[in-house]
N, C-alpha and C positions, 0 to 999 in steps of 0.2 A: 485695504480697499474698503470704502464706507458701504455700507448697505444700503440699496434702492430700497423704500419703500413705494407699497401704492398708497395712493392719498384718493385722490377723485378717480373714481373709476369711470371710463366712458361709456354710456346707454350703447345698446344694440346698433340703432340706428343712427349716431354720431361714428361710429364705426363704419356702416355700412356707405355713410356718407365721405369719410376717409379714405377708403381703397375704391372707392368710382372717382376721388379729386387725382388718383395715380394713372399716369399715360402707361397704358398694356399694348395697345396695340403696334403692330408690325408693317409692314410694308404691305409689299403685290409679291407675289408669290408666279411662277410661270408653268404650270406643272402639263405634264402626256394625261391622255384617257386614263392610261393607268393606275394614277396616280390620283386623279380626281373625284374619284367619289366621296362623299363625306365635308366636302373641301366648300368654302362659300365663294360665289363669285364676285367679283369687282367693279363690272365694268357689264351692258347690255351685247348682247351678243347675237346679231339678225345674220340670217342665211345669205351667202354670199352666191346661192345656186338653188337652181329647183332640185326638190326633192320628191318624187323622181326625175330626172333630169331627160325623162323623155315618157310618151305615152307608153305602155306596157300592160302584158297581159295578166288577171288575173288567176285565171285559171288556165287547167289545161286542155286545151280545143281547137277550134277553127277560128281564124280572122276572119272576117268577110266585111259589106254590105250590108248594113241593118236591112235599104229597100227589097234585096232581096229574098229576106225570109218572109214578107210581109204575108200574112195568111195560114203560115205555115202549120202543123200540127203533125199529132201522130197517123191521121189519117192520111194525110195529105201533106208529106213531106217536102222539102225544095230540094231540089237535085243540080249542085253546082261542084263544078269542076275545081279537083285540087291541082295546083299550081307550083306547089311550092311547100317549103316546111323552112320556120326558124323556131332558133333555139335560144335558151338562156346566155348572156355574153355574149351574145353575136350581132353581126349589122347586117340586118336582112336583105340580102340582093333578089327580091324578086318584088312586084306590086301585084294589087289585088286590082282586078276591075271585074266586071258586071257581072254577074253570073260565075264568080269565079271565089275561090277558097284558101287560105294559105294553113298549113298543119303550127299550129303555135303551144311553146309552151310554157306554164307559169313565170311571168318574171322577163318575160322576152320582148325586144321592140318589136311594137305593132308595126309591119309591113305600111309602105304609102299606099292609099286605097280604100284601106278596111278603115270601120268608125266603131267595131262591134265585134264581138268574138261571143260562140257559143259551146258551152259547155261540150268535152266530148261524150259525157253519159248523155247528152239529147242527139247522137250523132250515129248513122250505122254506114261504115266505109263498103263502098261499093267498087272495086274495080281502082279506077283512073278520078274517079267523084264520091262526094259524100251526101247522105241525105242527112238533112237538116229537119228535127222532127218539131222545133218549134220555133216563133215567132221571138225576135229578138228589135230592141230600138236601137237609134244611134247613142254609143256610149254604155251601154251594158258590159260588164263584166272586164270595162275597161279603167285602167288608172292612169289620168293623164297627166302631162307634166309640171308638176309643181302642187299637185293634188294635196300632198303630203307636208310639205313647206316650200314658199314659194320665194323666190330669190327675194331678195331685199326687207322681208315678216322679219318682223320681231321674235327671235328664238326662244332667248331666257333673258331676264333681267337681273341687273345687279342684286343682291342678296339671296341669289337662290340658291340653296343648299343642293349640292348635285347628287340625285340619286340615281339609281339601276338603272329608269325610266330615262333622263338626262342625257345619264352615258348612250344610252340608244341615239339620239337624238343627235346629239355631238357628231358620233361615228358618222351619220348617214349624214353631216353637212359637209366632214374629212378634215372638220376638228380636231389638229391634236397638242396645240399650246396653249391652254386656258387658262386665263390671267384669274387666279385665286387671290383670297386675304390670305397672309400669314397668318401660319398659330400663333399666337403668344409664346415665346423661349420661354419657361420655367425652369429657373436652376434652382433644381433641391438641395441645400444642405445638413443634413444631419448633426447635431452640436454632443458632444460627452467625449470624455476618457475612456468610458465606459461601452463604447461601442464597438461591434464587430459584426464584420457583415457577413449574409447567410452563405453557405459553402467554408468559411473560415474556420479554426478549431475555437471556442471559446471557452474562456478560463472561468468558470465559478468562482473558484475561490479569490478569485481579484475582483470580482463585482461585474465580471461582465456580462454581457446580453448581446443577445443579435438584433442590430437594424431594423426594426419592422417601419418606422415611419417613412424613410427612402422611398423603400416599390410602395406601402401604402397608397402616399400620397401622389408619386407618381403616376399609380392607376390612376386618381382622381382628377389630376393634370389631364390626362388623354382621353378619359369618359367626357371633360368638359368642354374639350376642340385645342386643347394647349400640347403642346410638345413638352415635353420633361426631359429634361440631363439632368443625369445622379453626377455629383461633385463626391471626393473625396467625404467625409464625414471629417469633423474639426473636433480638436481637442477642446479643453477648457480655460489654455493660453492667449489670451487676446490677442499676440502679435499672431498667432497660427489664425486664428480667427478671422479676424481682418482679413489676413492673404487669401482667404478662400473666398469669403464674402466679396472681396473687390475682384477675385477672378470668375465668379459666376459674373457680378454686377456688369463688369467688361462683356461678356457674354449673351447675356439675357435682358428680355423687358420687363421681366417678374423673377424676385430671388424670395425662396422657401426655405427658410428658417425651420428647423424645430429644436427646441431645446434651449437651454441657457437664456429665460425670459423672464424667470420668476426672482423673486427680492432676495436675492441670496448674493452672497461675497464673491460667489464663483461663476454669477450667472452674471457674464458680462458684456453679452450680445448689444443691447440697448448703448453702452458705453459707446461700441465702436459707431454704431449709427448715428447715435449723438457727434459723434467727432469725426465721423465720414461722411457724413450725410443730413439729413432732415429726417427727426424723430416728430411723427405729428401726434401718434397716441401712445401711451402701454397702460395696457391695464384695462377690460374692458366687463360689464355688469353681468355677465355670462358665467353660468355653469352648465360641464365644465368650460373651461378655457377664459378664465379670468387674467393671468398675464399675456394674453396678446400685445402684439407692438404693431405700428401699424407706419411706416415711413417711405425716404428714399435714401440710396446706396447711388451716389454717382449719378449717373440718367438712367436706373433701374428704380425700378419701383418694390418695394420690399413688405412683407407681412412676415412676423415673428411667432409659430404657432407654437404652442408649448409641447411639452415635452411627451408624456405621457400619452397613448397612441391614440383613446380614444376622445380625451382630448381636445386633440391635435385634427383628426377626422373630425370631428364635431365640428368646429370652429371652421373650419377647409369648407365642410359642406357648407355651412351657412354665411359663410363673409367673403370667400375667395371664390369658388369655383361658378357662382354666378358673373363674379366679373370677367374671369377667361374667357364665360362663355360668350357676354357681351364683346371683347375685346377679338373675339374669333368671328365673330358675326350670326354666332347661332343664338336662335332663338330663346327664352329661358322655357327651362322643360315644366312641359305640365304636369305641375305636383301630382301624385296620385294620392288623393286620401280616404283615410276609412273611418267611419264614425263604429266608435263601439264603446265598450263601458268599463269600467277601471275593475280587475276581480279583486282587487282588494287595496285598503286604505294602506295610502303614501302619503306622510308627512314629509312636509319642506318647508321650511322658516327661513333660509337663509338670504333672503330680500335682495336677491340679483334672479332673472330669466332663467332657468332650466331649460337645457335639451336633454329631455329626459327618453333613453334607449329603452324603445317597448319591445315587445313580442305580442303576437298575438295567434288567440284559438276560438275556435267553434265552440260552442258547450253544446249540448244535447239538443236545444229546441233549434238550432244553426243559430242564436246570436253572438256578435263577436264581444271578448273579451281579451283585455287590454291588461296586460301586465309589464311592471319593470323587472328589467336584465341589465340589472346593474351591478358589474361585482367592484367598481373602483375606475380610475383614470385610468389607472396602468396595467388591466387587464383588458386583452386584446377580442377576449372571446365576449366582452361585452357590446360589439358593432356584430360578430357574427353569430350571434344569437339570439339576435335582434332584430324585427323588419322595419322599421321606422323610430320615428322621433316625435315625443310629444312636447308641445312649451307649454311650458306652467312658469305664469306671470311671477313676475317681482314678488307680488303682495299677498301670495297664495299660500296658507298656512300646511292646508294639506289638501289632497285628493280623497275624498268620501268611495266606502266598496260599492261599484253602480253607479255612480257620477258618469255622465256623456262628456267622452272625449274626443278630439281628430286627430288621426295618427296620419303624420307626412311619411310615405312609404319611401323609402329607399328607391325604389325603382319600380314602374306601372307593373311588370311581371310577378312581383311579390306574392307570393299566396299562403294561407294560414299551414300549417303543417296538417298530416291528416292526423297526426297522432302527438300529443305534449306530455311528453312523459318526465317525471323528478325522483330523486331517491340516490340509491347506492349505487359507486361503479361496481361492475362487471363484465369481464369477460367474455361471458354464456349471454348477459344482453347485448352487449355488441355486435357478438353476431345473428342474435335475431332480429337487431333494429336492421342490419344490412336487407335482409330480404324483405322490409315493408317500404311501403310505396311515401315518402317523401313525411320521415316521421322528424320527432324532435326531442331529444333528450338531454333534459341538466343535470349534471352530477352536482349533487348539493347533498350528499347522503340522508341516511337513512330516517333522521328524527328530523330536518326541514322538512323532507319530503313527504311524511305525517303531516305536516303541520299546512304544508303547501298545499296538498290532500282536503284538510279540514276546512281551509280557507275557500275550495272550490274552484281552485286557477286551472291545476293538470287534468288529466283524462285520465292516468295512470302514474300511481307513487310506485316505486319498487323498494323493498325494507327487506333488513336482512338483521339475523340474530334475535336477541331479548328484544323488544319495546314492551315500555310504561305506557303508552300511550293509546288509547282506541282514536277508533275513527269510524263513520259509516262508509262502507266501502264494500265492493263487492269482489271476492278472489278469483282472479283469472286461473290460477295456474302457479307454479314456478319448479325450483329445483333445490338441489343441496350440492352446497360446495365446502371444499374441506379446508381448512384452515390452521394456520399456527406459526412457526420460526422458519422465516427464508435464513440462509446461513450461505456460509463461504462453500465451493465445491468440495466434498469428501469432509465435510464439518470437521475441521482441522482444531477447533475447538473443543468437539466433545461434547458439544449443548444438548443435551437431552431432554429439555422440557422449562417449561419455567423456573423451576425450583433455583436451576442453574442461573440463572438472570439475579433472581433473589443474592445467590451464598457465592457470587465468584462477581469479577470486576468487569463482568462484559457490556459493551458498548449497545445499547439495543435503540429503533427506530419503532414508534408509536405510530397509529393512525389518529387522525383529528377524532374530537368525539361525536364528531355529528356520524362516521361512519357506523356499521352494525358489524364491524369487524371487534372494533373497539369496545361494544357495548358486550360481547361476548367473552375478550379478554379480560375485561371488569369484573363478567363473572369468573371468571377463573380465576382471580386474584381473591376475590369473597372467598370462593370455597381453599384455596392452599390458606389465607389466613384463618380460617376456621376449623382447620385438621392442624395447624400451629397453633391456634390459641392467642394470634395477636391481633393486634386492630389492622384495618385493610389496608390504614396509610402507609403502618409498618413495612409489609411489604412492598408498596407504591415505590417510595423512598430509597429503598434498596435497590434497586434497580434505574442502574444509569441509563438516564434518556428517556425514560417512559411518559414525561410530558411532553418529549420531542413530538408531536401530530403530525402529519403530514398526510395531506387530502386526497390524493390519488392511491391504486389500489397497486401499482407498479414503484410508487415512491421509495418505498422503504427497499424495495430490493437496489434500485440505484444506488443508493447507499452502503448496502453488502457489497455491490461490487466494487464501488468505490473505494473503499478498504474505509471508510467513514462509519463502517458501525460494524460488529461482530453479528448483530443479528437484529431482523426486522420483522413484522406483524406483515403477516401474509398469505396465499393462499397457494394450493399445491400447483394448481395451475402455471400462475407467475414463475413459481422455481421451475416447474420442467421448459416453459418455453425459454426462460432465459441461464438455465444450465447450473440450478444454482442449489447448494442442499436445502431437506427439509424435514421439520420435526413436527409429527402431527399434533395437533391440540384438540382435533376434535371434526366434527361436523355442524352445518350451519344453513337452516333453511333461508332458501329467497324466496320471498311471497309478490307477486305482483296484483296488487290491489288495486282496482279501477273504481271512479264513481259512478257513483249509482245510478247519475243524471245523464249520462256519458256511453251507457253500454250499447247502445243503438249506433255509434257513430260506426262509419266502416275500419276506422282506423284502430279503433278497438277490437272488433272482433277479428281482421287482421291479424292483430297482436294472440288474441286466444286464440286461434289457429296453430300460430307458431309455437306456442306455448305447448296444444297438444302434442304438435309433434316430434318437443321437445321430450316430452312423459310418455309416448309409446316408445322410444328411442330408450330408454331409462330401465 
């Protein structure tokens, strides 16, 4: 099978202008109250009755004669004869005339006679009659028929989005079929061999992964006013391919692709749409999400997002999910944006658009700063550690630290964290970030997060073990945690210390070296080659696996139990929660270092709080 390449990639807006030339839209929909909120209407919709459908009392009181309270007051009250009483629901059998009073109460038809009802706090009952202590006109305290909407008013008109307010409205005309737009059908399809979806068991060692684009994108389907069906997920066999794509296409007025779009041998989606369909673009000036496809399937309209989640989201938000929304009838949402300033220079050469994933924080004096959260396509935590999107032009070499930018926020409720914290995982911070109020932590260990520190993005690095490195920074607090060989239960091995890694053939798991787990094991490898008398690689070398890294501080024990390594770099913690032996190496301070520009914020001192109560606990 030849390889696609891309050749002319399409501008932004020859794209945008590709999937508005695709019919999304749907019928008339017929939906109950129940069902109608959120929903847009079709069609003008005028009261076919008054609302209220008869005069009725506001309060609860007397009907009467406005003539006859004329004058009236506390002095000099009016003294008329009650007659009668009606109630809520009911059809009043008795009339009001001259001098005379009917007991009425909120919501009730007004008796024939009365034009006025008064209050019963203006009222002292007497007997057989009431005095009336003050003066009331014709039509006080009355709602007469049709007051509210009156037969034949214009209700709601076509395009109104029904809300809370609506649905009132509807109820009190005895509305309950209202001819809505359909959503847009979107059938998702998911594209790999390599996929398994979540609740499934999934095999590592055959390359697989779970699903995440399905519900992703589905969410984004339904936030837009479109309806989603999740389809099976398709292999990377064309004929399987096909059959899925033409049973969504049968289906749907919109089929979601992800995966199988990029110039590869195996990526064969574009083939079938070419040969079932109308391919009008692939390939579009966008990062990410340069192989887009952009066509029709049959009488479905079709977009090809790539693979990779964030990607795949990227490309969703910006090309797709404005036309669901137009094709559903809702209006496009008002961007929320935030002007703030880049905490540090990002370079970009690569002459296509960026949707570049920010986050962003307060620094000390409250202004906002704008940083990238980018860890790759195919890291997932790069949309959710993120509140927006910045574009940076084709022709934009880099971003300057302090350059004014607009950040398009994800959603108007978006708010800066009160707290941005980088550094080392742990344990003991995990559960102190739980008890502060809406913080933000990246595990990027301990020597970025100096460096992230220096640069002035975070509020708080967290570092653990040796560093080479200063910084100006000011110490919160922190703790010591103990560290060394996670092992098999009841160390079936016999590992007693490094030495053993060194002089016997055991399988062992590293951390990456940005961790301070690692920077501590390095010294420990310095001091056994130094009581040997060999050079430090000597040792390094002897030991299988030791440039295996792996970024998390739970990694390496997955591996121990995995039956994938004899032993891993870890901490005492880790083995007792997850049942597993352990050989001490030692102890290991955590310092949480905040700046210095930063210490006023509340989310920092927050943080030192928890910290102290961390240290009278100790």
């Amino acid at each position: 099978m030849d390889r696609k390449e891309f050749r002319d990639l399409a501008s932004p807006e020859e794209a945008r202008e590709a999937i508005r030339s695709l019919s999304l839209e749907g019928g008339i929909d017929h939906v109950s109250l129940a069902e109608a909120r959120g929903r847009v209407l079709v069609a003008r919709l005028d009261a076919e009755l008054d609302v209220p459908g008869f005069d009725r009392a506001s309060l609860d009181g007397y009907a009467l004669r406005a003539r006859d309270t004329f004058g009236a007051d506390e002095a000099d009250p009016a003294d008329l004869e009650v007659v009668g009483e009606v109630h809520a629901g009911e059809e009043p059998d008795v009339a009001v005339g001259g001098g005379e009073a009917v007991e009425i109460s909120t919501g009730a038809v007004m008796p024939t006679g009365a034009d006025a009802m008064v209050p019963v706090e203006r009222t002292t009952p007497a007997g057989d009659s009431v005095q009336v202590r003050t003066s009331v006109a014709p039509g006080d305290n009355v709602m007469f028929a049709g007051a509210d909407v009156a037969a034949g008013e214009r209700a709601l008109g076509p395009g109104t989005r029904i809300t809370p307010r609506d649905i009132g409205l509807l109820s009190a005309l005895g509305a309950d079929d209202v001819p809505v737009r359909s959503k847009p059908k979107v059938g998702i399809v998911s594209t790999g061999d390599e996929l398994v979806r979540p609740g499934e068991a999934v095999d590592s060692d055959r390359g697989e992964i779970y699903d995440v684009n399905s519900y992703t994108i589905a969410a984004g389907v339904e936030d837009a006013g479109g309806e989603a069906v999740l389809y099976p997920h398709a292999g990377d066999e064309q004929e399987e391919m096909e059959r899925i794509l033409r049973e969504a296409a049968d289906d749907c007025d919109l089929v979601l692709s992800s995966g199988s779009t990029s110039a590869s041998a195996v990526d064969v989606i574009y083939r079938v749409i070419e040969e079932q369909g109308e391919l009008l673009l692939h390939g579009v000036g966008v990062k990410p999400g340069k192989p887009m496809l952009v066509g029709r399937l049959e009488d479905s309209a079709y977009v090809g997002l790539p693979g990779y989640p964030v990607s795949a989201m990227m490309v969703f938000r910006t090309f797709v999910a404005p036309a669901i929304r137009e094709a559903a009838g809702l209006p496009e949402t008002e961007t929320a944006t935030l002007e703030g300033r880049m905490a540090r220079q990002e370079r970009y050469d690569e002459g296509r658009l960026r949707l570049m994933p920010v986050g962003v924080v307060r620094n000390g004096d409250g202004e906002t700063l704008v940083y990238p959260v980018d860890k790759g396509s195919g890291a997932t935590t790069s949309l959710a550690e993120a509140d927006g999107v910045v574009e940076v032009a084709a022709g934009t070499d880099y971003l300057e630290a302090g350059e004014p930018v607009t950040v398009s926020l994800f959603s108007p409720d978006v708010r800066p964290p009160t707290l941005l914290g980088v550094g080392e995982d742990d344990p003991t911070l995990s559960r102190l970030l739980d008890g502060l109020d809406n913080p933000r932590y990246l595990s990027v260990g301990s020597r970025p997060g100096l460096r992230r520190l220096r640069e002035g993005v975070p509020d708080v690095a967290v570092v653990a073990g040796p560093t080479d490195r200063d910084v100006d920074a000011e110490e919160l607090g922190g703790w010591d945690r103990e560290w060394g060989l996670l092992v098999k239960p009841g160390n079936p091995d016999r590992i007693e210390g490094l030495a053993d890694l060194v002089d016997e053939d055991h399988r062992f798991v590293n951390r990456t070296t940005d961790s301070g787990l690692r920077s501590s094991l390095g010294a420990a490898v310095a001091t056994l080659a130094e009581e040997r008398d060999v050079e430090r690689h000597d040792i390094v070398d002897s030991i299988v696996g030791f440039d295996l890294g792996l970024r998390a501080h739970e990694s390496p024990a997955r591996k121990v139990i995995a039956d994938e390594a004899d032993a891993g770099l870890g901490l005492r913690e880790t083995a007792d929660r997850l049942d597993l032996g352990f050989v001490s190496l030692g102890s290991q301070p955590v310092r949480v270092l905040a700046n210095p520009d930063r210490l006023e914020k509340p989310g920092v001192g927050e943080l030192e709080d928890a910290l102290a109560d961390v240290a009278n606990r100790s």
